[in-house]
C-alpha angles and dihedrals in degrees: 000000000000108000101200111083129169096210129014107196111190116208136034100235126127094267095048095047093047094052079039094060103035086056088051090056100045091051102269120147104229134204107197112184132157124187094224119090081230135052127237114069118211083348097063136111139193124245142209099034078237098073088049090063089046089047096055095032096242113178109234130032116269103276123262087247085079101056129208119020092221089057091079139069119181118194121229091209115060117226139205120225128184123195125177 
């Protein structure tokens, strides 16, 4: 690995790809890390629903009844939503 970099940006959420991004563009040389096996940030999700139940060590596989494990995204963040 190079080990001169202009910028090290360190995370994958929104903020971080986007300045990430822009400094490619414009000619930087840029080191993008992130200490999580996965990217997003507070924006991510797991998926498949079986990684969720490797994530949080839960004893059995998700039941049949739930179908396909790529139908889902849960998100590791949990969010608030108001309707009227």
């Amino acid at each position: 690995m190079d080990e001169e970099y202009d910028v090290i940006v360190l995370g994958t959420g929104l903020t971080e790809c986007i300045l990430s991004g822009i400094m490619s563009v414009n000619g930087k040389k840029v080191l993008h890390m992130d200490r999580n096996p996965y990217y997003g940030g507070e924006s991510s999700s797991i998926t498949p629903l079986e990684e969720l139940y490797k994530r949080f060590t839960l004893p059995d596989s998700p039941p049949e009844s739930m179908g396909r494990g790529r139908d889902w995204n849960v998100d590791l963040i949990p969010k608030f939503l108001m309707d009227r």
